[in-house]
C-alpha positions as CSV (number, residue, x, y, z in Angstrom):
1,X,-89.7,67.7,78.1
2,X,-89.3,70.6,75.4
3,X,-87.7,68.9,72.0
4,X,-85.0,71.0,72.4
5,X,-83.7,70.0,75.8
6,X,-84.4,66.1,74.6
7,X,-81.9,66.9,71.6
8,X,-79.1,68.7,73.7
9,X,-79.5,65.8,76.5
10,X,-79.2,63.2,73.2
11,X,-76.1,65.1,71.4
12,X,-74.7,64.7,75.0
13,X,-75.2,60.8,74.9
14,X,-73.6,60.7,71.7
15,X,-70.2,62.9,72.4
16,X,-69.9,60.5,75.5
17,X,-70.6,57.6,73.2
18,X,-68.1,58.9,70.3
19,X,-65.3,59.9,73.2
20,X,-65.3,56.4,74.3
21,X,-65.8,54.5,71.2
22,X,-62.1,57.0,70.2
23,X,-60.6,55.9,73.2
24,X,-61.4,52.2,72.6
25,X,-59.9,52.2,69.4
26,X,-56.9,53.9,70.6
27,X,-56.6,51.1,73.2
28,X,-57.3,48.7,71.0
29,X,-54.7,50.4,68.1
30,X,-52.0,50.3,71.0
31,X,-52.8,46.7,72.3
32,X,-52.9,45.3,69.1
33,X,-50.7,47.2,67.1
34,X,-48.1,48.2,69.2
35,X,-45.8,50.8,67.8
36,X,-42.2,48.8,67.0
37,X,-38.8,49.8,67.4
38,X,-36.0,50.1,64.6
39,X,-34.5,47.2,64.5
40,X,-31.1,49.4,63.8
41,X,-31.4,52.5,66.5
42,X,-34.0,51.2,68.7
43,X,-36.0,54.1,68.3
44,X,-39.8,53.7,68.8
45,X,-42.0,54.6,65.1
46,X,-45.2,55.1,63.9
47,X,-46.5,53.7,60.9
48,X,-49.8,55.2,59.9
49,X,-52.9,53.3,58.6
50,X,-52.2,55.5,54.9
51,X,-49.0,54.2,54.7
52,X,-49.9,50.7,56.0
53,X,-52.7,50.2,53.0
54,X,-49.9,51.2,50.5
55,X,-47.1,48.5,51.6
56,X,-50.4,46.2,51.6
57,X,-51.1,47.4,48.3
58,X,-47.3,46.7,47.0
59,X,-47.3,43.5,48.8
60,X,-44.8,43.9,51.1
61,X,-44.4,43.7,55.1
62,X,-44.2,46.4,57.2
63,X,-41.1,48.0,57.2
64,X,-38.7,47.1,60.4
65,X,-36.5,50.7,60.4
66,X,-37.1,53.7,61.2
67,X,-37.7,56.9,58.3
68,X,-34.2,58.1,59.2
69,X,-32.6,54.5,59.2
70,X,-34.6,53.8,56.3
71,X,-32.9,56.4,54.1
72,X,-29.6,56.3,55.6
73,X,-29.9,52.4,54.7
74,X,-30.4,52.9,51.1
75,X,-28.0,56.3,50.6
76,X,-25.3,54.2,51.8
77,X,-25.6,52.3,48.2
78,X,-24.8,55.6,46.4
79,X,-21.5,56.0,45.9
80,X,-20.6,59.6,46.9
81,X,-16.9,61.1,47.7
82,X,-14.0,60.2,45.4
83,X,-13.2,59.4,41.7
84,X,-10.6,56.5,41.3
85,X,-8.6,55.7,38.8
86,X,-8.6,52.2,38.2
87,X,-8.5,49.2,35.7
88,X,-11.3,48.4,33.4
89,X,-11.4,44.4,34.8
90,X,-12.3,43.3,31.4
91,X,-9.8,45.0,29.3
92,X,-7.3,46.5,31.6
93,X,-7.5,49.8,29.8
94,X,-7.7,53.3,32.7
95,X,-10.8,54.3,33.7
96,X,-12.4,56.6,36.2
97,X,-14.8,55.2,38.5
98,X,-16.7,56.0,41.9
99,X,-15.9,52.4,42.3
100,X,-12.7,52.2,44.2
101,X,-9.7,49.4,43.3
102,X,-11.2,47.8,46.2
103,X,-14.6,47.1,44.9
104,X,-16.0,43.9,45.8
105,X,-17.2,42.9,42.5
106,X,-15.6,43.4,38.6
107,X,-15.8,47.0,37.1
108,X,-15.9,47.4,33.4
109,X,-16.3,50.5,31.5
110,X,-19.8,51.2,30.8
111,X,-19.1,50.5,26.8
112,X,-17.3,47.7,27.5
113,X,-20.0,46.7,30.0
114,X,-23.2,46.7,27.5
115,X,-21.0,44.6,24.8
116,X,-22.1,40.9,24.7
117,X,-18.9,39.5,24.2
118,X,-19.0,38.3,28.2
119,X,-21.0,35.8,30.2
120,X,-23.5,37.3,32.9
121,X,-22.6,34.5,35.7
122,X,-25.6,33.0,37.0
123,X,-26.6,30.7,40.1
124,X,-29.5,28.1,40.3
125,X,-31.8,29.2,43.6
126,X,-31.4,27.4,47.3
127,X,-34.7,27.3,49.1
128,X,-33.4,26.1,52.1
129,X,-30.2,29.1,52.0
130,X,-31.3,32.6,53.1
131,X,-31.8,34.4,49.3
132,X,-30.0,37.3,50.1
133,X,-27.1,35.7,51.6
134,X,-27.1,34.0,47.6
135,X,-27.9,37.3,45.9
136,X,-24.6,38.6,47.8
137,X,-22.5,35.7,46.7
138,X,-24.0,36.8,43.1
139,X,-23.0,40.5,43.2
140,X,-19.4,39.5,44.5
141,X,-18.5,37.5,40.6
142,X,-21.1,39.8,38.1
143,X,-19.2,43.0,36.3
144,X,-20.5,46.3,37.0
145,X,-20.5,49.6,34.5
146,X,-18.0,52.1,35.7
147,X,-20.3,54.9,35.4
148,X,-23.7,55.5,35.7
149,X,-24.8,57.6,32.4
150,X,-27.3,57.1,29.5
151,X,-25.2,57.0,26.6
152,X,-25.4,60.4,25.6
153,X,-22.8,62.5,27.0
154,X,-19.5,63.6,25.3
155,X,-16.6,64.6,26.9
156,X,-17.6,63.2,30.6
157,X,-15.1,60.3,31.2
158,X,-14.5,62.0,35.1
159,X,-18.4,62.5,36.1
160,X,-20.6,60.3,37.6
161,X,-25.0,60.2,37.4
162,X,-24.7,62.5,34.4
163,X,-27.1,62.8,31.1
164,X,-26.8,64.2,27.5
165,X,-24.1,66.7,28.4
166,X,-21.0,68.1,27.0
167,X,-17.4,69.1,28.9
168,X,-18.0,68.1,32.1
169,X,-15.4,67.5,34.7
170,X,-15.4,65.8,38.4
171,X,-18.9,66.7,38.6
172,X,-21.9,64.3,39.8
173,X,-25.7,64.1,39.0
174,X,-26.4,66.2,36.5
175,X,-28.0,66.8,33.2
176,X,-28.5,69.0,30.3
177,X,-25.1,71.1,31.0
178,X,-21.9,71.9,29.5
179,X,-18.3,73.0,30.5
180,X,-19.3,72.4,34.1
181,X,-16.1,71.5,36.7
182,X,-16.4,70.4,40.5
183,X,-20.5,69.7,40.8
184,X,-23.1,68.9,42.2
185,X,-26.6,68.0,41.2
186,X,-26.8,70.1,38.3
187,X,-29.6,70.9,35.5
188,X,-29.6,73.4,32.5
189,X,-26.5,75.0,33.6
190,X,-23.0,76.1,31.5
191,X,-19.6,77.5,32.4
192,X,-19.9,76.9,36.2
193,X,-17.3,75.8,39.1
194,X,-18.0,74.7,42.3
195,X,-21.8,74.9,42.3
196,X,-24.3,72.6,44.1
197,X,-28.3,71.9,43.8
198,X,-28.4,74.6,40.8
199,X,-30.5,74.7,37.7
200,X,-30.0,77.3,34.5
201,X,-27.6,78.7,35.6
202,X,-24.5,80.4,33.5
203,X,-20.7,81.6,34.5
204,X,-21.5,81.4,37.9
205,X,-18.9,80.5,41.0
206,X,-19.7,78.6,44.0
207,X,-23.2,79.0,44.2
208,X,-26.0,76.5,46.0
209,X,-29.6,76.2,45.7
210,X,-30.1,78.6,42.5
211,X,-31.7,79.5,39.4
212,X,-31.5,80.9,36.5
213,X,-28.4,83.3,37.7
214,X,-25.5,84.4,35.6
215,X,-22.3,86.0,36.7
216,X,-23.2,85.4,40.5
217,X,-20.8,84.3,42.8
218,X,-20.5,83.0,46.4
219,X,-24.8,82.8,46.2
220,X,-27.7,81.0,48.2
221,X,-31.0,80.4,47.7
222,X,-31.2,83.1,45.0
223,X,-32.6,83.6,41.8
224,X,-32.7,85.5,38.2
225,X,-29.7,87.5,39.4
226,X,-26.4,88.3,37.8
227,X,-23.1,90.4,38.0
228,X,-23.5,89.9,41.7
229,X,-21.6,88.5,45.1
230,X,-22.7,86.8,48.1
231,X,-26.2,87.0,47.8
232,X,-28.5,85.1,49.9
233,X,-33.0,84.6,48.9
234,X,-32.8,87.1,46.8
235,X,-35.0,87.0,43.6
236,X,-34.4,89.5,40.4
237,X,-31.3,91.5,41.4
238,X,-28.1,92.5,39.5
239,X,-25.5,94.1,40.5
240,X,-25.8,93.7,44.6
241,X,-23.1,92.7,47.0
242,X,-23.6,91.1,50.8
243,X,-27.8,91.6,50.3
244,X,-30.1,88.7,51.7
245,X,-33.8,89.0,51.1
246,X,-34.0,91.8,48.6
247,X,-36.4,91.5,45.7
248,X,-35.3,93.3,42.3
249,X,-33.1,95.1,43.6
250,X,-29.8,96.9,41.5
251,X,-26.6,98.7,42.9
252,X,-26.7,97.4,47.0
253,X,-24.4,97.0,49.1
254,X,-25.4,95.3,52.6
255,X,-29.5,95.8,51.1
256,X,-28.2,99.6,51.3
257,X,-29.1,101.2,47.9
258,X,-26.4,103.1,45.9
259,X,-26.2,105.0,42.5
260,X,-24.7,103.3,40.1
261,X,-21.1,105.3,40.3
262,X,-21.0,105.1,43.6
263,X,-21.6,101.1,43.8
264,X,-18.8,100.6,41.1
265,X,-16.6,103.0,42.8
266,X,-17.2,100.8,45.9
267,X,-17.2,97.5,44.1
268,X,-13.8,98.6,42.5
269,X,-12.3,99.1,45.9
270,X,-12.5,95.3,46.6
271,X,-10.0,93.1,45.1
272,X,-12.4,89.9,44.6
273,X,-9.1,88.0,42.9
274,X,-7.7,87.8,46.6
275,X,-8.2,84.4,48.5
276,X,-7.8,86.7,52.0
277,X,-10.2,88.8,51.3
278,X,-12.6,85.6,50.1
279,X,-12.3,84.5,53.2
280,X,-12.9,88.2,54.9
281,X,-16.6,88.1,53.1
282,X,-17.3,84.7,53.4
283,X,-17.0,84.7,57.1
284,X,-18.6,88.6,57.4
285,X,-21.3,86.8,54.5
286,X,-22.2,84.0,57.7
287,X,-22.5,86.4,60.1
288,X,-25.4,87.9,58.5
289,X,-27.1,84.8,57.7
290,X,-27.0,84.2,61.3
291,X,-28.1,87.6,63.0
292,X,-29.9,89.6,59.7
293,X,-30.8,87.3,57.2
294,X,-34.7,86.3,57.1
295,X,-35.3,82.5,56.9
296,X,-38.2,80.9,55.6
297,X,-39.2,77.7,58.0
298,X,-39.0,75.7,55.2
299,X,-37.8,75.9,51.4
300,X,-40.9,74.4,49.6
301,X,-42.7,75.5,46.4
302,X,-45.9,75.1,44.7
303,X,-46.5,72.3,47.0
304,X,-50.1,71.0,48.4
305,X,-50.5,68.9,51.3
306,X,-46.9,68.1,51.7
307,X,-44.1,68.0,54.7
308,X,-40.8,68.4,54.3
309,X,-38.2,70.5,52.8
310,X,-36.7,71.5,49.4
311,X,-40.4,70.1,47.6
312,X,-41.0,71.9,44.0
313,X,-44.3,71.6,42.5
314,X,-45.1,68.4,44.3
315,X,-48.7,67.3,46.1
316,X,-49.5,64.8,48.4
317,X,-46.0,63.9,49.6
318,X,-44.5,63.4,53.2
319,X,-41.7,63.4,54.7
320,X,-39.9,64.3,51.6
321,X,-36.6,66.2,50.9
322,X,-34.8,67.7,47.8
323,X,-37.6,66.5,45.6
324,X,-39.1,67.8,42.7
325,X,-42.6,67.1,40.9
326,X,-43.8,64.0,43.5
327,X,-47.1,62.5,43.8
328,X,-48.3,60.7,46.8
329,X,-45.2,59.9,47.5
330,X,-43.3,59.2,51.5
331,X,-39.7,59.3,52.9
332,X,-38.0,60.4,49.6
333,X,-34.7,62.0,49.4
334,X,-33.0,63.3,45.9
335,X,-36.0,62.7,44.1
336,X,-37.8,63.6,40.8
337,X,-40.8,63.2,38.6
338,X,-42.4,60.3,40.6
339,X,-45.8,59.1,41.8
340,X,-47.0,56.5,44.6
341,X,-42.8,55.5,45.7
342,X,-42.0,55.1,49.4
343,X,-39.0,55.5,51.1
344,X,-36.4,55.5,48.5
345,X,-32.9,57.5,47.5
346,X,-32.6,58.9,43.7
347,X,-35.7,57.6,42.1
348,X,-36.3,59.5,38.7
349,X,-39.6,59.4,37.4
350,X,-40.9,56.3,38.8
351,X,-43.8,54.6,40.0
352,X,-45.5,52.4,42.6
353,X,-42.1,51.7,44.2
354,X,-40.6,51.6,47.4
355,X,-36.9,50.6,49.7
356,X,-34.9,51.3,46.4
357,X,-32.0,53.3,45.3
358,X,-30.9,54.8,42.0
359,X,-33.4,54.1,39.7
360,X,-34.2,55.3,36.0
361,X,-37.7,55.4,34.3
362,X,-38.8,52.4,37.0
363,X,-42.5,50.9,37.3
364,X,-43.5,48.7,40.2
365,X,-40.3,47.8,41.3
366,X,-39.1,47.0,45.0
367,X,-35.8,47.0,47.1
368,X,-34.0,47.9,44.3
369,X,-29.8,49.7,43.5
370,X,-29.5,51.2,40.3
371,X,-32.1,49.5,37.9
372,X,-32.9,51.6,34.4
373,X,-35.9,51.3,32.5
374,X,-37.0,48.1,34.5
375,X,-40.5,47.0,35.9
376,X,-42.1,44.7,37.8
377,X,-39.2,43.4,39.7
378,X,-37.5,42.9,42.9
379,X,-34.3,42.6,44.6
380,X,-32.4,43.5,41.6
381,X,-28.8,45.3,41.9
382,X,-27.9,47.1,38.1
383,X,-29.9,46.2,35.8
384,X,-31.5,47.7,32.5
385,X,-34.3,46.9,30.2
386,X,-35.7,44.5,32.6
387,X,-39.1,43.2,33.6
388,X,-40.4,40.2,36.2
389,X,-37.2,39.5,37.7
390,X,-36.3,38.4,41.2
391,X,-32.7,38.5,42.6
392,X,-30.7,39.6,39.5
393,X,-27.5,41.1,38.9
394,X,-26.1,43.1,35.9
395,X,-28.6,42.3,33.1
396,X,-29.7,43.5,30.2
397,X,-33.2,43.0,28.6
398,X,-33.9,39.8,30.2
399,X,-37.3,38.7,32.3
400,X,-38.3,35.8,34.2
401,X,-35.1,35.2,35.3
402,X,-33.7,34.5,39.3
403,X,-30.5,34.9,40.3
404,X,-29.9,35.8,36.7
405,X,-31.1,32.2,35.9
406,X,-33.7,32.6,32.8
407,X,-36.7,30.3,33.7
408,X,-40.3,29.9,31.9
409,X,-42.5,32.3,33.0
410,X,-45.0,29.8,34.6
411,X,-41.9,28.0,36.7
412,X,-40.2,31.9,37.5
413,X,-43.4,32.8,39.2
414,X,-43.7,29.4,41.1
415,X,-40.3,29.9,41.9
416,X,-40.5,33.7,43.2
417,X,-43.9,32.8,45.4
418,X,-41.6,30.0,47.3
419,X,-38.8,32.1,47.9
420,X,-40.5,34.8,48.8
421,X,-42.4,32.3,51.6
422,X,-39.1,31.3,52.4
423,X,-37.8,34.5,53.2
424,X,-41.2,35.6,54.8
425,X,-40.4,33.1,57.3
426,X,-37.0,33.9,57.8
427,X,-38.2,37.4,57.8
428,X,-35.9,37.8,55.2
429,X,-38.6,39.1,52.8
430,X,-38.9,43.1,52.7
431,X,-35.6,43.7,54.0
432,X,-34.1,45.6,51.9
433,X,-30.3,44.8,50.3
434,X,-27.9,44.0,53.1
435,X,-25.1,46.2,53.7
436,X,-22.7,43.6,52.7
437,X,-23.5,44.4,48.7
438,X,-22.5,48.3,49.9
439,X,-20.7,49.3,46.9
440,X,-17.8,51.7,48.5
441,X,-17.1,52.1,52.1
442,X,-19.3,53.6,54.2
443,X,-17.3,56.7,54.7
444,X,-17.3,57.2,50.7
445,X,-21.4,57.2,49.9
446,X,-23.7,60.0,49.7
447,X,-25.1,58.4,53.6
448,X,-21.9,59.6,55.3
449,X,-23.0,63.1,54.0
450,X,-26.1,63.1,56.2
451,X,-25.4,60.9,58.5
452,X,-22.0,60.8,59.4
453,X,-20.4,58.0,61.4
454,X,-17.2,56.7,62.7
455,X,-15.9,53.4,61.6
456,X,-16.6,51.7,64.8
457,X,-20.6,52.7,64.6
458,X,-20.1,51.3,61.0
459,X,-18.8,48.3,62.2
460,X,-21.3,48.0,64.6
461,X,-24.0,47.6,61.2
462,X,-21.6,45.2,59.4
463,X,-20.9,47.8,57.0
464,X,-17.7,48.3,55.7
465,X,-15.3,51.1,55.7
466,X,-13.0,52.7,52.6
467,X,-9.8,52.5,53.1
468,X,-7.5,55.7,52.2
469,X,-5.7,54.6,48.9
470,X,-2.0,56.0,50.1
471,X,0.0,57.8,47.4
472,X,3.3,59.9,48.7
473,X,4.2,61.9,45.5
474,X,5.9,64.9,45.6
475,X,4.3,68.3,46.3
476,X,5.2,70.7,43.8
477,X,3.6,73.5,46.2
478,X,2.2,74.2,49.6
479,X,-0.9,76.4,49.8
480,X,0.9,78.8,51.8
481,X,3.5,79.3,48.4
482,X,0.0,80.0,46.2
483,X,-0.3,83.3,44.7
484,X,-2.8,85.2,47.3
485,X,-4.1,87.5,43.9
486,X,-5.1,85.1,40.4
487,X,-4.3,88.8,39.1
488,X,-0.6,88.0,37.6
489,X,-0.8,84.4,38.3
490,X,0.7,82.9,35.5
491,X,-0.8,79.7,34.3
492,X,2.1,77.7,34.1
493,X,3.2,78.5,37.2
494,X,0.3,76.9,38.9
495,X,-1.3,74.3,36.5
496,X,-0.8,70.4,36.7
497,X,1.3,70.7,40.2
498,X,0.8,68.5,42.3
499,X,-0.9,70.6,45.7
500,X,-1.4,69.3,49.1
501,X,-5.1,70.3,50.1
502,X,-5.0,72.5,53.5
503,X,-8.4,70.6,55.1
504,X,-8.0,66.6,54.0
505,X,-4.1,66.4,53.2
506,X,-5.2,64.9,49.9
507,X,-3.6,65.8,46.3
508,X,-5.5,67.8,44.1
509,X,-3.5,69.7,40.8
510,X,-5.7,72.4,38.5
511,X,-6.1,72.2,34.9
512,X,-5.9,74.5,32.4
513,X,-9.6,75.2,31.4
514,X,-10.1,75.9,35.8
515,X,-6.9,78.2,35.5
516,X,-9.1,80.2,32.1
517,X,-12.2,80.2,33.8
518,X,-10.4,81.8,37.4
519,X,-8.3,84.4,35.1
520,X,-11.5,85.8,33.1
521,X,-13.9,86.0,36.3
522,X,-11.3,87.0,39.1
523,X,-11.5,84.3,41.2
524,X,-8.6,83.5,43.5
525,X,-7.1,80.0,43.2
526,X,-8.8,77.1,45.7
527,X,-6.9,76.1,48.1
528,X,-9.4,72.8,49.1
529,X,-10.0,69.7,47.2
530,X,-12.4,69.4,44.9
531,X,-14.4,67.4,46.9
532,X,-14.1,69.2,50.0
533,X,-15.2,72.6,48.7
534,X,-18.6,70.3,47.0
535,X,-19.3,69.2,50.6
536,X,-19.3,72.6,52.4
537,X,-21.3,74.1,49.9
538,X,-23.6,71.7,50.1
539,X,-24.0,71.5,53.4
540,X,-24.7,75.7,53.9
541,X,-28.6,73.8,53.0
542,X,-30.7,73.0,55.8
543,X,-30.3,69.0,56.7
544,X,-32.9,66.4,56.9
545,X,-33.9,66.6,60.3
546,X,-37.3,68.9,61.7
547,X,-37.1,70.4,65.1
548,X,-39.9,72.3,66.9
549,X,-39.5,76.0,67.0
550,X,-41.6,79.1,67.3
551,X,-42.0,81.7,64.5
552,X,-39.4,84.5,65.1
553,X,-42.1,87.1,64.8
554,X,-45.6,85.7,65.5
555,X,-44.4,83.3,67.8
556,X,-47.1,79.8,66.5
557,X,-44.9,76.5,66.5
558,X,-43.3,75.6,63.2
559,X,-41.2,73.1,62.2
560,X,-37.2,74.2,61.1
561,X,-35.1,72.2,59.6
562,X,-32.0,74.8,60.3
563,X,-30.0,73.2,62.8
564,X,-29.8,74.7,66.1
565,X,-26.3,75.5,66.4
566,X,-26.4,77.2,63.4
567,X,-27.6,80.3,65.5
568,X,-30.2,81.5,62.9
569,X,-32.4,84.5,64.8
570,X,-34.9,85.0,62.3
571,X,-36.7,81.8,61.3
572,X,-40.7,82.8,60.3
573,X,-43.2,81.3,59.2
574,X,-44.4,81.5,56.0
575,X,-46.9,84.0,56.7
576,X,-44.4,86.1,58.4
577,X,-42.0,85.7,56.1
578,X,-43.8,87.0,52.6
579,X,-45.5,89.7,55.0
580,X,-41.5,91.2,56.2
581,X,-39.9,90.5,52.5
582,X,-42.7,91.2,49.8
C-alpha cells in the first residue's frame, strides 16, 4: 500500500477518533454539568469553563442567576431617580439625599457621617441563623452618608456620585466639572444642562454620548464639534444643522453643503428660542435617525477581543456595557478602569472582584454596595478604608471585624471559614445581598431604568416599592401659560414658581443660573422635570440587550443592540460602515 494512501486512510481514523472523543465530551459536559436555570426568571444559562476557573479562582460558587438577572440584581442597589429633602438623623439639620424619608436605615450627612462622635452598632455572629438574614437586621440600625462623594467637591450639596467638582446642581456621577445642572454621568465638562454619558464638553444643551463639543445642542454620538444643532455620529464639524454621519464638515444643513451666508441666512430663519419649534426638529431629528441615519452595530472603541456595547479602550472583556479601560473583565455595566471583576454595577478601578455594586479603588472584594478604598472583603454594605472584613456595615478604617464586631485576626478568620460553611450549606454563601437591604424602592434605582417593572413583578422578588411622597402646593403656572419664545421672557416672571411637569405631574421650579444659561444660548424654557428630560436622553442610547440581525448592506449576521421597534434601516457592520462614512 503506497505511504500516501496509508496516511490519508490514518488521518481518516483520527478525524473519526477526534469527532467522537468531541461528541463524548459534549455528552459528558451535558450529563454532568447540566446547564441551570435562573433561579429568578427560569431562563436556562451557560456558564463557560473561562469563567468557571475565575469564580474558582475567587473562591466562590457558581453563580445561580442569569447575566441579565445578575445585573439587574445589583443595579437595583443604586439609588437612581429623585433627590429628597430630608433630615440629617443625627443632627436634624436639611439635607439632600437619594435616600428617601423612608429609608430603612439612619441617614447622616456625609460630614457628620465620618465624625467619631457616634457609635457604629455592632452584633456578635449566630452560626446557627442564616448570616444574611443578621447582616439585614445590621443595615436596618447603622447610619448611612447622605451622599456618595470624595470630599472634594464645593458647591455640590444637590448631586449625587460626584468628585472634585465645583457648581454642580441635580446632577449624578460625575467628575472633574463645573457649573453643570440636570446630569448625567459626566467627566471634564463645564457650563452644560441636560446632558448625559458626556466627557469635555463646554456650553452645550441636551446632548448624549459626546466629546469634546462646545456650543452643540440637541447632539448624539458626536464629537469635536461646536456652534451646531441636532447632530447625530458626526466627528469634527461646526456649524451644521440636522446632519448625521458627516466627517469635518462646516455650513450643512440636512449633510447638504452651503456657503457660509447662505447657512446663516438659513440658520437665522429658525427661531431656536421657541419650545414649538423644538419639538418640530426634535421629532423631524428622529425621523432621520430612523430612515437616513447610518448606525454602527455596535458603539465600541479601541477594543480587542471584546462583546458588548459602549467599550473604550478595553481588551479581553465580555458581555460588557458603558465601560471604559476593562481588563479581562465579564457582565460589567457603568464601569471604569478595572481588571479581572465579574458581573458587577459601577466598579471604578478595581480588581479581582465580582457580584458588587458601587465601589471605589476596590481590591479582591466580593458581593459588595458602596465600599471605598477597601480590600480583601466580603459582604460588606458602605464602608471605607477597609480590609479582611466579613459582613460589615458603615465602617471606617477597621479590619478583622464581622458584623462590625472587631475580633483578633486569628479568631476573624476562624470565624469567616465557619460561616462561610454555614452559609455554603444553606446555599446562602455567593448569593449576593438580598433585596431586603435595597436602599430606595425599586421603582427609584438605576435597575428600573433598564429593566423596568411594575410593582406587582417587584413584589413577586420581595423587593420593595417607593412610595410617591405627596405634596399639593400651589401651582404658580401651568405649562400651557409658559412663554413659547425665552426671547422677552423675563426672569422673574418665571423663576422659583412652582410648575406642574406636563409628563409625571411632579413639581419642578427653575432657578436663576438655568434662567442665565437659557437667556444667553436661546434655549426655550423645559417644560419636563428634571428628571424626566435625564431619562429620555438617556435612553435615545442603545439598551443592554443583543439581538440577531443582518448587516444593512452586506447582509453577514451581526449583533444590534438597537431595539427593534426603534425602526432603524440602516444598521452595518463595521466594515460597511467605515467603508459608506469615511
Amino acid at each position: 500500500m503506497p505511504a500516501s494512501r496509508r496516511f490519508n486512510e490514518l488521518t481518516s481514523l483520527l478525524d473519526i477518533f477526534n469527532f467522537k472523543l468531541s461528541f463524548s465530551i459534549l455528552i459528558f459536559t451535558l450529563l454532568i454539568i447540566p446547564m441551570p436555570a435562573c433561579k429568578n426568571c427560569q431562563t436556562a444559562f451557560t456558564i463557560s469553563p473561562e469563567d468557571r476557573a475565575f469564580y474558582g479562582r475567587i473562591g466562590v460558587p457558581l453563580p445561580t442567576l442569569c447575566v441579565n438577572c445578575r445585573r439587574q440584581h445589583l443595579a437595583s442597589f443604586w439609588p437612581f431617580g429623585n433627590f429628597y429633602q430630608r433630615k440629617c438623623d443625627q443632627t436634624g439639620e436639611s439635607i439632600i439625599s437619594t435616600f428617601s424619608p423612608q429609608a430603612p436605615f439612619p441617614v447622616y450627612k456625609r460630614e457628620n457621617w465620618l465624625k467619631d462622635n457616634w457609635q457604629v452598632p455592632e452584633a456578635k455572629v449566630n452560626l446557627d441563623q442564616p448570616f444574611l438574614e443578621q447582616l439585614t437586621a445590621l443595615q436596618k440600625k447603622t447610619p448611612h452618608y447622605h451622599q456618595l462623594t470624595d470630599g472634594t467637591n464645593v458647591n455640590c450639596e444637590y448631586c449625587d456620585d460626584a468628585y472634585t467638582s465645583k457648581n454642580c446642581y441635580l446632577t449624578r456621577s460625575f467628575a472633574e466639572s463645573e457649573d453643570l445642572y440636570f446630569g448625567y454621568r459626566m467627566v471634564g465638562c463645564k457650563d452644560c444642562f441636560d446632558s448625559v454619558y458626556s466627557y469635555n464638553l463646554e456650553k452645550c444643551y441636551s446632548c448624549t454620548r459626546c466629546w469634546q463639543c462646545y456650543n452643540t445642542h440637541y447632539s448624539l454620538e458626536s464629537r469635536d464639534c461646536l456652534d451646531s444643532y441636532f447632530l447625530y455620529d458626526c466627528r469634527g464639524c461646526k456649524n451644521c444643522l440636522m446632519c448625521w454621519n458627516l466627517r469635518n464638515a462646516e455650513y450643512c444643513i440636512k449633510n447638504q453643503q452651503y456657503s457660509a451666508a447662505e447657512y446663516e441666512r438659513k440658520i437665522a430663519e429658525i427661531n431656536f428660542g421657541s419650545w414649538f419649534t423644538i419639538q418640530d426638529l426634535k421629532a423631524e431629528f428622529k425621523k432621520v435617525l430612523v430612515a437616513e441615519a447610518i448606525h454602527r452595530d455596535n458603539f465600541n472603541v479601541k477594543t480587542v477581543n471584546c462583546s458588548g456595547n459602549y467599550l473604550t479602550e478595553s481588551k479581553n472583556c465580555r458581555d460588557c456595557f458603558f465601560m471604559e479601560e476593562g481588563e479581562d473583565c465579564f457582565n460589567l455595566m457603568r464601569a471604569l478602569g478595572n481588571k479581572d471583576i465579574y458581573d458587577s454595577v459601577g466598579p471604578y478601578r478595581g480588581q479581582l472582584s465580582c457580584g458588587s455594586a458601587q465601589s471605589l479603588d476596590c481590591y479582591n472584594f466580593k458581593f459588595c454596595v458602596y465600599a471605598i478604598r477597601c480590600r480583601d472583603s466580603e459582604y460588606l454594605d458602605q464602608c471605607e478604608d477597609c480590609h479582611d472584613c466579613f459582613g460589615c456595615v458603615g465602617l471606617r478604617k477597621k479590619s478583622f471585624c464581622i458584623l462590625n464586631k472587631q475580633y483578633p485576626e486569628a479568631e476573624y478568620r476562624r470565624l469567616v471559614k465557619l460561616i462561610k460553611e454555614k452559609m455554603t450549606a444553606r446555599g446562602e454563601y455567593g448569593e449576593y445581598l438580598p433585596v431586603s437591604m435595597m436602599y430606595n424602592g425599586y421603582n427609584d434605582t438605576l435597575a428600573y431604568l433598564y429593566f423596568p417593572e411594575n410593582r406587582e413583578q417587584v413584589a413577586a422578588r420581595g423587593a420593595g416599592w417607593q412610595e410617591e411622597i405627596i405634596t399639593e402646593p400651589k401651582i404658580d403656572l401651568t405649562v400651557e401659560e409658559l412663554p413659547d419664545s425665552i426671547q422677552g421672557t423675563k426672569t422673574e416672571a418665571v423663576v422659583n414658581k412652582t410648575i406642574k411637569c406636563g409628563k409625571t405631574g411632579k413639581i419642578f421650579r427653575y432657578i436663576p443660573q438655568e434662567i442665565k444659561f437659557y437667556q444667553a444660548n436661546n434655549i426655550p424654557l423645559p417644560r419636563y422635570y428634571y428628571n424626566y428630560r435625564v431619562t429620555e436622553n438617556f435612553r435615545q442610547m442603545a439598551g443592554l440587550f443583543g439581538r440577531e440581525a443582518a448587516c444593512g448592506l452586506c447582509g453577514q449576521k451581526i449583533t444590534s443592540y438597537y431595539p427593534a421597534e426603534w425602526g432603524y434601516r440602516k444598521i452595518y457592520c463595521e466594515e460597511c460602515y467605515r467603508k459608506e462614512i469615511y
